[in-house]
N, CA, C and O atoms as CSV, one atom per row, in Angstrom:
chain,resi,resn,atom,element,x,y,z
A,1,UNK,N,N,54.450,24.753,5.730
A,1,UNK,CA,C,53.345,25.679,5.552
A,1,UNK,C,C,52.058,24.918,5.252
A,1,UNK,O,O,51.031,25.449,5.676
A,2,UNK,N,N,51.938,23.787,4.607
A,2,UNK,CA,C,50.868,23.097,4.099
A,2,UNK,C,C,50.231,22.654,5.276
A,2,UNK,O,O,49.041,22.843,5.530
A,3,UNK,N,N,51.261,21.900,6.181
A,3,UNK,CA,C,50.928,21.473,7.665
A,3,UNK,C,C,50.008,22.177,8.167
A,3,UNK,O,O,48.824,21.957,8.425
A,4,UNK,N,N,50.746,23.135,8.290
A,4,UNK,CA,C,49.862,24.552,9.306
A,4,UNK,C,C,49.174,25.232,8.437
A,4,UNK,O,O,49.177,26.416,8.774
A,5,UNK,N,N,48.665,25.080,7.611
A,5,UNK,CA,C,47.454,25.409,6.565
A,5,UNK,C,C,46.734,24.610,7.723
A,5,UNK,O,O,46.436,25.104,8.810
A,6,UNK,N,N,46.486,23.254,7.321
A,6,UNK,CA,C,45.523,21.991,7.626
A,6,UNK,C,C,45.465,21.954,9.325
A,6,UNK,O,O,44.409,21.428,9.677
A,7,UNK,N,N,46.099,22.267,10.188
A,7,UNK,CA,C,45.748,22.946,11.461
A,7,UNK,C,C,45.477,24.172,12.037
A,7,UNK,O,O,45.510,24.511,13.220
A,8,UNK,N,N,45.156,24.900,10.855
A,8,UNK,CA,C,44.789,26.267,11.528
A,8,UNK,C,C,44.660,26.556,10.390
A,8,UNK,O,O,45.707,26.646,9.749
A,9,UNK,N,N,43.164,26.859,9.561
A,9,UNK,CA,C,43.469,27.109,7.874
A,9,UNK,C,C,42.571,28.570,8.578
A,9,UNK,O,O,41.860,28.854,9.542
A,10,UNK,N,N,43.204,29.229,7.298
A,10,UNK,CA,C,42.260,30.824,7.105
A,10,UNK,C,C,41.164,31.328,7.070
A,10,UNK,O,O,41.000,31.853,5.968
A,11,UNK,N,N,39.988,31.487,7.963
A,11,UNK,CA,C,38.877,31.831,7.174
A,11,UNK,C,C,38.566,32.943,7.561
A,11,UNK,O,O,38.287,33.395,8.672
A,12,UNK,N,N,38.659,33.568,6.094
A,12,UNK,CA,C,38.357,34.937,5.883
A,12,UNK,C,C,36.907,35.116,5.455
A,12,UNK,O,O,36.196,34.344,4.811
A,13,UNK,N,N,36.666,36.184,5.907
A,13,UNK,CA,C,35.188,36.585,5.960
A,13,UNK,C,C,34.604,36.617,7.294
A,13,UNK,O,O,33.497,37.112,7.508
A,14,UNK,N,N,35.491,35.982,8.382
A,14,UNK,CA,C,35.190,35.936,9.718
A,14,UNK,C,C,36.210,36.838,10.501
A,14,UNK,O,O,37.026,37.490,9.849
A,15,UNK,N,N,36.198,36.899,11.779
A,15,UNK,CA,C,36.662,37.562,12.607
A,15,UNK,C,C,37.891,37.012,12.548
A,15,UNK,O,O,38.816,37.716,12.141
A,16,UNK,N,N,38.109,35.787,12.903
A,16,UNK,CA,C,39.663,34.991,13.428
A,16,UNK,C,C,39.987,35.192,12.590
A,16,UNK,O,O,39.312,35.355,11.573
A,17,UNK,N,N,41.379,35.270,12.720
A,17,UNK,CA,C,42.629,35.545,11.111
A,17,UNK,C,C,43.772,34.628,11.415
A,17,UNK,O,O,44.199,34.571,12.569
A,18,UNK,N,N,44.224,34.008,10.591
A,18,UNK,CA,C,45.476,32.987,10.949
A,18,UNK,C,C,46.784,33.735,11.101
A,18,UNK,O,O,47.326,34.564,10.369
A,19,UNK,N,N,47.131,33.209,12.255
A,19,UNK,CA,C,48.786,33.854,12.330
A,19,UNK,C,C,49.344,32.931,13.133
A,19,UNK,O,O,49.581,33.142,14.323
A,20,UNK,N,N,49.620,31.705,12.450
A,20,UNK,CA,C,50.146,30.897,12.754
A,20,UNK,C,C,51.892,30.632,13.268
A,20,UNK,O,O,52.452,29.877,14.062
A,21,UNK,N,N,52.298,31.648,12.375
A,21,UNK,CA,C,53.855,31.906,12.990
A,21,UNK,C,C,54.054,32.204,14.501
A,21,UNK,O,O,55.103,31.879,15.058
A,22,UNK,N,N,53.025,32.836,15.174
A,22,UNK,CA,C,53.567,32.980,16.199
A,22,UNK,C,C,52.326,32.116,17.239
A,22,UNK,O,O,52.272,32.191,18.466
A,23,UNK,N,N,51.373,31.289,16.313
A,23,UNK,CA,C,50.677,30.566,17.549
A,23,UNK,C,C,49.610,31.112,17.727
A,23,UNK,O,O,49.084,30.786,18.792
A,24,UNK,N,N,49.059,31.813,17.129
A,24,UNK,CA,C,47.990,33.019,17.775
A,24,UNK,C,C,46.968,32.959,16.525
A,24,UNK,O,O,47.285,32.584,15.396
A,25,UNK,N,N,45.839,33.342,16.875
A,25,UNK,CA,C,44.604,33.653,16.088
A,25,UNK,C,C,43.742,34.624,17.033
A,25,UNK,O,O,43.302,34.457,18.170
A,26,UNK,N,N,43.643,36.023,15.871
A,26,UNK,CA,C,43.241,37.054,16.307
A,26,UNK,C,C,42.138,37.629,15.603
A,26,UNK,O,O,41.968,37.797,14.396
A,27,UNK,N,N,41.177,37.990,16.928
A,27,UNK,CA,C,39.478,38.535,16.466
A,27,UNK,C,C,39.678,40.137,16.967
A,27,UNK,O,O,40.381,40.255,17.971
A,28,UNK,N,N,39.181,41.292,16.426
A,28,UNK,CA,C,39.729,42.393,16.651
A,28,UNK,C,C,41.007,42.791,17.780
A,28,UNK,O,O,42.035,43.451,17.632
A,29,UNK,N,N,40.521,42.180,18.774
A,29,UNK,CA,C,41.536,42.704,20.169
A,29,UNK,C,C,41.745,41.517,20.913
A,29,UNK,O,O,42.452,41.621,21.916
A,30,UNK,N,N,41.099,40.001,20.521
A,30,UNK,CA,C,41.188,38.558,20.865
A,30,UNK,C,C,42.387,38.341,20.199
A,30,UNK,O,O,42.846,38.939,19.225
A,31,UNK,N,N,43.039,37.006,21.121
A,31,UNK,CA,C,44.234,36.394,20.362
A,31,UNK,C,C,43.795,35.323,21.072
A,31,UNK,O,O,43.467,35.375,22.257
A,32,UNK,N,N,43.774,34.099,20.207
A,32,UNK,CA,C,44.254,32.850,20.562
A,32,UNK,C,C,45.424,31.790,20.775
A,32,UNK,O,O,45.875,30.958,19.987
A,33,UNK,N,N,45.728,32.048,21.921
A,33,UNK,CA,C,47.535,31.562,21.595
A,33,UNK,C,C,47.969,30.020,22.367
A,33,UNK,O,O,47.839,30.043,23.591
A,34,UNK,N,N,48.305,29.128,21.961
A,34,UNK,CA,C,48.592,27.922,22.642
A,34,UNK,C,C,48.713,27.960,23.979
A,34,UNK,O,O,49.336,28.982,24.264
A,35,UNK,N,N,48.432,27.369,24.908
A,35,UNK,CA,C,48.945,27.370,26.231
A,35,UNK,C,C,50.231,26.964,26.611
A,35,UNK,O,O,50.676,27.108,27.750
A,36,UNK,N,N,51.095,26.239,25.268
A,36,UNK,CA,C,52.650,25.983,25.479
A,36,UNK,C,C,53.114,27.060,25.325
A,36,UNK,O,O,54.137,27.359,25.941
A,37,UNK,N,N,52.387,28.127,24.296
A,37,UNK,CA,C,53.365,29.406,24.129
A,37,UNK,C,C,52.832,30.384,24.555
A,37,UNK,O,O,52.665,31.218,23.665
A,38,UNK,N,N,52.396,30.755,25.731
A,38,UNK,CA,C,51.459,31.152,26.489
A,38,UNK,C,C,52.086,31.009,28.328
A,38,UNK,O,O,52.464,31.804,29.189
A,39,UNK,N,N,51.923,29.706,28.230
A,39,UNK,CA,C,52.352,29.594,29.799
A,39,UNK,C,C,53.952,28.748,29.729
A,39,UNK,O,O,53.962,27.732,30.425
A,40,UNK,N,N,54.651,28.905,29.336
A,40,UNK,CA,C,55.720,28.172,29.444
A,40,UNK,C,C,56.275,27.018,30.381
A,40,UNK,O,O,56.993,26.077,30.041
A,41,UNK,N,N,55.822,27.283,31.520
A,41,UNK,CA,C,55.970,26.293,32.608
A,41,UNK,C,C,55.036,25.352,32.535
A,41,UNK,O,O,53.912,25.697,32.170
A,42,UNK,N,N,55.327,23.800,32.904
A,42,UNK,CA,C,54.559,22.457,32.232
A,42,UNK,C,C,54.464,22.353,31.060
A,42,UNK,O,O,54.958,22.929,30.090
A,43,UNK,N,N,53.396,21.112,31.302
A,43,UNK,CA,C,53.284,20.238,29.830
A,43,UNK,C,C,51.637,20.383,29.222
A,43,UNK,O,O,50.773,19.594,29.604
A,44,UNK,N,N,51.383,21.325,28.382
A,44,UNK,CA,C,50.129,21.726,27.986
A,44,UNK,C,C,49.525,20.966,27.019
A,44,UNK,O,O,50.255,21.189,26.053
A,45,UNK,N,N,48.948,20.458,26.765
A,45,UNK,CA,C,48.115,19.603,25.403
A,45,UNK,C,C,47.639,20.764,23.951
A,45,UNK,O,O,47.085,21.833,23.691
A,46,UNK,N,N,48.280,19.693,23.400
A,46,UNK,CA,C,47.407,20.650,22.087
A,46,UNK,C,C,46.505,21.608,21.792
A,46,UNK,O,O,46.622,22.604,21.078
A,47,UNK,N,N,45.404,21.115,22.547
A,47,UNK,CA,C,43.732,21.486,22.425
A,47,UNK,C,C,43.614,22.404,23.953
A,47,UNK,O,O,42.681,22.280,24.746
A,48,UNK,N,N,44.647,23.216,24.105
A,48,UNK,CA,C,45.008,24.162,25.016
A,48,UNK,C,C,45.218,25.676,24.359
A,48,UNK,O,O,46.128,26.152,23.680
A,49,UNK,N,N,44.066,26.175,24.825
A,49,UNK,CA,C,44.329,28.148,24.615
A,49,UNK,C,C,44.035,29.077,25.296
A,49,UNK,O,O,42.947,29.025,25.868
A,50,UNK,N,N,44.582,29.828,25.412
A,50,UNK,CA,C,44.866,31.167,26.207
A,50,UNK,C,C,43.733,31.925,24.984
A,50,UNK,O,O,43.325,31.493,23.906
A,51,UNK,N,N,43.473,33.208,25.707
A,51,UNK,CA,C,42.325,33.908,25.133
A,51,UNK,C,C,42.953,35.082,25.729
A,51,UNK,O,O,42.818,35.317,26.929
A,52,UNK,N,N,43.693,35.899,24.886
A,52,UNK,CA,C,44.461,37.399,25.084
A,52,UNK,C,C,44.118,38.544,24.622
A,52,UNK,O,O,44.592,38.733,23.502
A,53,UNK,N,N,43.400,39.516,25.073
A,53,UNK,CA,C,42.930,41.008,25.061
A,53,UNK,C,C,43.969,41.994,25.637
A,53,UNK,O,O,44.302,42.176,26.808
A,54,UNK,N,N,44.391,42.579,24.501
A,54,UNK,CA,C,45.834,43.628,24.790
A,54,UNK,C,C,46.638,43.025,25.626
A,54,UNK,O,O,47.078,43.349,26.730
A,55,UNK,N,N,46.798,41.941,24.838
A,55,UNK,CA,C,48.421,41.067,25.772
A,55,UNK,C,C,47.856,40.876,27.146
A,55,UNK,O,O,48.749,40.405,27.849
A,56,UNK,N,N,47.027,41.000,27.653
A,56,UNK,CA,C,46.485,39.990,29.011
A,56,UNK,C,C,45.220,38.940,28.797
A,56,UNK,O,O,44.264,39.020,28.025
A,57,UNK,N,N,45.584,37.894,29.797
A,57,UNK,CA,C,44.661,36.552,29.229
A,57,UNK,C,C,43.696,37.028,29.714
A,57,UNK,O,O,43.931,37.819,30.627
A,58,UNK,N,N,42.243,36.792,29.362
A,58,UNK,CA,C,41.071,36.865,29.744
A,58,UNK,C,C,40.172,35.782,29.368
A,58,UNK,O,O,39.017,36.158,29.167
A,59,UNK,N,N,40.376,34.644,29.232
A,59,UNK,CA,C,40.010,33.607,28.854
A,59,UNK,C,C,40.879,32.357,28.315
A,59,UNK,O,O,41.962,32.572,27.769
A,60,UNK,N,N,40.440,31.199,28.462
A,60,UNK,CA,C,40.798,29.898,27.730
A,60,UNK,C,C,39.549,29.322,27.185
A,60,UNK,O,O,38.353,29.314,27.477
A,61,UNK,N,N,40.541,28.712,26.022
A,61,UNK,CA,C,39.227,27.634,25.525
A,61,UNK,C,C,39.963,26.311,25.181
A,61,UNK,O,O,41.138,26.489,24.859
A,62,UNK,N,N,39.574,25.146,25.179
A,62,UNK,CA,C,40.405,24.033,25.377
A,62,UNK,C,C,39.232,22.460,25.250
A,62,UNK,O,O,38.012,22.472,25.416
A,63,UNK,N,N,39.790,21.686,25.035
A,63,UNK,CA,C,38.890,20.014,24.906
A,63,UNK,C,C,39.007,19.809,25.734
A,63,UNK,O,O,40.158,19.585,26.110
A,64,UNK,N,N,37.629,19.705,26.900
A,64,UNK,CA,C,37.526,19.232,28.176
A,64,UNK,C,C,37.495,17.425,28.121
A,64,UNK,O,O,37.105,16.786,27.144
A,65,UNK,N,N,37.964,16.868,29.320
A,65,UNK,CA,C,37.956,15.633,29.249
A,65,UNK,C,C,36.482,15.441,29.414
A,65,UNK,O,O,35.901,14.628,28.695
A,66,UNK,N,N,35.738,16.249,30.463
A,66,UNK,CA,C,34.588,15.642,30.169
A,66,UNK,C,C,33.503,16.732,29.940
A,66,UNK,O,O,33.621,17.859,30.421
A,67,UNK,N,N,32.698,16.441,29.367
A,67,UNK,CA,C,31.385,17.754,28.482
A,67,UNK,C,C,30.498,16.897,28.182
A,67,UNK,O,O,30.403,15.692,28.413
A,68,UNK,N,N,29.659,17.854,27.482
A,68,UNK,CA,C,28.276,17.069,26.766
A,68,UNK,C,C,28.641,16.006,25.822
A,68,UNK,O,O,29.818,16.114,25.481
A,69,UNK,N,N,28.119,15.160,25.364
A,69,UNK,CA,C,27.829,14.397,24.123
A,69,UNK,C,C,28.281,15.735,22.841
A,69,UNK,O,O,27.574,16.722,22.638
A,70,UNK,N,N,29.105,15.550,22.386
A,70,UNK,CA,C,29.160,16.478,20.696
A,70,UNK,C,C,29.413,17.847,20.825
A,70,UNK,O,O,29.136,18.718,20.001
A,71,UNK,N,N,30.200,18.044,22.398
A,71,UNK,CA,C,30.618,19.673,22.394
A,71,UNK,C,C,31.570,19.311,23.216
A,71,UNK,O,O,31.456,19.367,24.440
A,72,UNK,N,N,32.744,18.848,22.510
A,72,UNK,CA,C,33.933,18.881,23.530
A,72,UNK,C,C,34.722,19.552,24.187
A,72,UNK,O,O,35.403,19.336,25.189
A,73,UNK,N,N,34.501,20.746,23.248
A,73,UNK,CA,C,35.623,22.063,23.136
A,73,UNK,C,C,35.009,22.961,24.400
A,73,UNK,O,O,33.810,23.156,24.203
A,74,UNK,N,N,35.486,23.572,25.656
A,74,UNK,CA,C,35.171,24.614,26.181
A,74,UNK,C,C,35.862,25.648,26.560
A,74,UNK,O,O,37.049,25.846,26.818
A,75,UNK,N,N,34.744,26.384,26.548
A,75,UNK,CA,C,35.400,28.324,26.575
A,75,UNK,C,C,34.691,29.091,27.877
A,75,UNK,O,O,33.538,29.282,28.264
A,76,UNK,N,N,36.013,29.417,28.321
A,76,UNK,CA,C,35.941,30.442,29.950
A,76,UNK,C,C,36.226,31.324,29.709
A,76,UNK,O,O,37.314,31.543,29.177
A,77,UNK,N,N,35.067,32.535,30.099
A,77,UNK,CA,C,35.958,33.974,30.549
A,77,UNK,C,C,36.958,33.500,32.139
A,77,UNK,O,O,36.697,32.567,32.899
A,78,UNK,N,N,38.114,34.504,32.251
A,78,UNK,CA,C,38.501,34.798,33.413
A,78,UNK,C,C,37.561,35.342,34.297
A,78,UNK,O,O,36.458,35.800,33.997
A,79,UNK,N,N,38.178,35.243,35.635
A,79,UNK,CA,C,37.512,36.005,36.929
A,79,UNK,C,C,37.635,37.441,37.029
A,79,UNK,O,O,38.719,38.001,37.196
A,80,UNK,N,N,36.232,38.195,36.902
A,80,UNK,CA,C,36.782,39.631,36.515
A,80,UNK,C,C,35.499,40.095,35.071
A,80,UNK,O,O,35.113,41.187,34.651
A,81,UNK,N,N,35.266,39.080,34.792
A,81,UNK,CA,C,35.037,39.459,33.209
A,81,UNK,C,C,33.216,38.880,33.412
A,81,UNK,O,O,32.470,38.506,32.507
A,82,UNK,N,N,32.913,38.981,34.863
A,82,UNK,CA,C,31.405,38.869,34.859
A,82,UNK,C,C,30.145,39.504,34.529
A,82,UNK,O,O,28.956,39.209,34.654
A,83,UNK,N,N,30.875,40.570,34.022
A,83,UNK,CA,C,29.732,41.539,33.623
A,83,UNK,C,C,29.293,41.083,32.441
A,83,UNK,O,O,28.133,41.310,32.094
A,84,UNK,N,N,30.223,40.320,31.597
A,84,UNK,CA,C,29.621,39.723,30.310
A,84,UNK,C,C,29.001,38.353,30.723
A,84,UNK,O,O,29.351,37.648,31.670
A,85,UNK,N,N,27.925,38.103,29.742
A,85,UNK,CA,C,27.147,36.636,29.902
A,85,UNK,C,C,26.997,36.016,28.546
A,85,UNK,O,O,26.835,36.673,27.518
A,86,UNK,N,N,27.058,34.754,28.607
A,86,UNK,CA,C,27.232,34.066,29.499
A,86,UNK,C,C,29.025,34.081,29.764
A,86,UNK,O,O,29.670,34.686,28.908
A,87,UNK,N,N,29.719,33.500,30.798
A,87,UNK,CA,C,30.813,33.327,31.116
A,87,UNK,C,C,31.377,31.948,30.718
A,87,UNK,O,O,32.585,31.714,30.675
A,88,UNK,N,N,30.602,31.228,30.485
A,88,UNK,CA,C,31.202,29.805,29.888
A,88,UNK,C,C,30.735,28.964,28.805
A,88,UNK,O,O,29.786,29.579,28.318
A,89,UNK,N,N,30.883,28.012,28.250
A,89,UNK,CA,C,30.093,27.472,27.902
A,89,UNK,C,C,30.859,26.167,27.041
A,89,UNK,O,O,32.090,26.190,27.036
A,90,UNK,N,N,30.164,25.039,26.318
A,90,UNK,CA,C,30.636,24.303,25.216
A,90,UNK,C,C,30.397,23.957,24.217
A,90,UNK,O,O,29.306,24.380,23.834
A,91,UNK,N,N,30.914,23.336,23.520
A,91,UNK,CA,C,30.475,23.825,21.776
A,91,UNK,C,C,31.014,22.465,21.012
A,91,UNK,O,O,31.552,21.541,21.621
A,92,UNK,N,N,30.805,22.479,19.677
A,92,UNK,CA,C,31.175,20.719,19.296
A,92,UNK,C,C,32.767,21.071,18.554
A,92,UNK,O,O,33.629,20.192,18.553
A,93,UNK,N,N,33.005,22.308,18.000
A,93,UNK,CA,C,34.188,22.562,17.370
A,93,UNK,C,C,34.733,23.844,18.241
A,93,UNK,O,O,34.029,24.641,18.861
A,94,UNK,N,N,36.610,23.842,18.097
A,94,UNK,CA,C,37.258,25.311,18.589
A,94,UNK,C,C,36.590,25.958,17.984
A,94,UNK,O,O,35.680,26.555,18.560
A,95,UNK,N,N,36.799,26.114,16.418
A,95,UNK,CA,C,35.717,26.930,15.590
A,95,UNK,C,C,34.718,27.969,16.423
A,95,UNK,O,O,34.785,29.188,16.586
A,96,UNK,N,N,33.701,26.905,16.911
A,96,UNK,CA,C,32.206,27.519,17.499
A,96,UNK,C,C,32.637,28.091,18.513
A,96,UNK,O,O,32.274,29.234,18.791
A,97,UNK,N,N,33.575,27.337,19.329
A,97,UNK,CA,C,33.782,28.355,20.946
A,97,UNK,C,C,34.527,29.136,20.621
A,97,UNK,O,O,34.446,30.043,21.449
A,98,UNK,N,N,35.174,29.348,19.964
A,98,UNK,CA,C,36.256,30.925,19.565
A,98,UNK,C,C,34.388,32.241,19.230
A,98,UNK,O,O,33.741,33.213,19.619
A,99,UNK,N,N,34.449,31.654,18.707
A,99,UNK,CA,C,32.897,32.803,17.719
A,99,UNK,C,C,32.216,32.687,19.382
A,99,UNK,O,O,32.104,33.753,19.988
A,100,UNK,N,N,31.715,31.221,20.179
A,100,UNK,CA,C,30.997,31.802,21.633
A,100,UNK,C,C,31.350,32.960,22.396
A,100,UNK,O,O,30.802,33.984,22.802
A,101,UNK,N,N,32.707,32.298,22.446
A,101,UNK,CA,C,33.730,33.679,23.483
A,101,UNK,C,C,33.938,34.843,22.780
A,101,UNK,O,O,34.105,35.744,23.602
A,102,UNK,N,N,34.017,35.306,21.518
A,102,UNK,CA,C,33.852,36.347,20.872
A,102,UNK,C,C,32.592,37.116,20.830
A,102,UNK,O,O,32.625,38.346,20.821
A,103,UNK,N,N,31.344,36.375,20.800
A,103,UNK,CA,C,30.062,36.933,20.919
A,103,UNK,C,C,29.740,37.194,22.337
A,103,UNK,O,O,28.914,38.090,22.508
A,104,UNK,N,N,30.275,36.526,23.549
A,104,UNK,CA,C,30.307,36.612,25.116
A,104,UNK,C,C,31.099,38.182,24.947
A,104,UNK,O,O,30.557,39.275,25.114
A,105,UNK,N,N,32.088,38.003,24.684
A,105,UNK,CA,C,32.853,39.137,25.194
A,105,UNK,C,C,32.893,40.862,24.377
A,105,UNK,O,O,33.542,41.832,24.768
A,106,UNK,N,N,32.029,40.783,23.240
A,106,UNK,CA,C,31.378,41.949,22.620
A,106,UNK,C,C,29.875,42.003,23.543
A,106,UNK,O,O,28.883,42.730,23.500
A,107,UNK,N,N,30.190,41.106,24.184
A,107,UNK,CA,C,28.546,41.374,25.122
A,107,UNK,C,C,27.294,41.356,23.940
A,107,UNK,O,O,26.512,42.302,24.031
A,108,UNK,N,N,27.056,40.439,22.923
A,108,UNK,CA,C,25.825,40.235,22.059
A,108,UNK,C,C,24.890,40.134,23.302
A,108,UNK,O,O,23.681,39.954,23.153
């Protein structure tokens, strides 16, 4: 439990909520769920997530090999989900791109 404190700790007062038992971190109707436990087939990296709205993916966010200088982390809507803007983007922590793709997809 201490482990998974220190990789996925709680912060309350925000949207994401830890629910680490099953892999997932959830913003009202967002879930963030590993891409190992997510896509089962292959070999997914850590810094791999699925982005789930009523149990269908509508996004990933994940550490691109390559990005800006100090925003490694990036976040995609799916194809489909263009009516919201922006549709992509990168950020320096998961942290920030979870809150991007959350503020993308309430359409701020």
């Amino acid at each position: 439990m201490q482990q998974q404190q220190q990789d996925q700790p709680e912060r309350k007062g925000e949207e994401w909520i830890n629910s680490a038992h099953e892999a997932a971190i959830k913003v009202g109707h967002l879930i963030l769920k590993r891409a190992s436990a997510s896509r089962p087939s292959g070999e997914w990296k850590d810094d791999d997530f699925d982005v789930l709205a009523d149990g269908e993916v509508v996004g990933r966010i994940f550490k691109a090999n390559a990005g800006p200088v100090g925003s490694p982390w990036m976040w995609t809507l799916m194809v489909g989900y263009e009516d919201r803007t922006p549709t992509h983007g990168y950020e320096p922590t998961r942290e920030a791109a979870m809150a991007a793709f959350a503020k993308s997809w309430r359409k701020e």
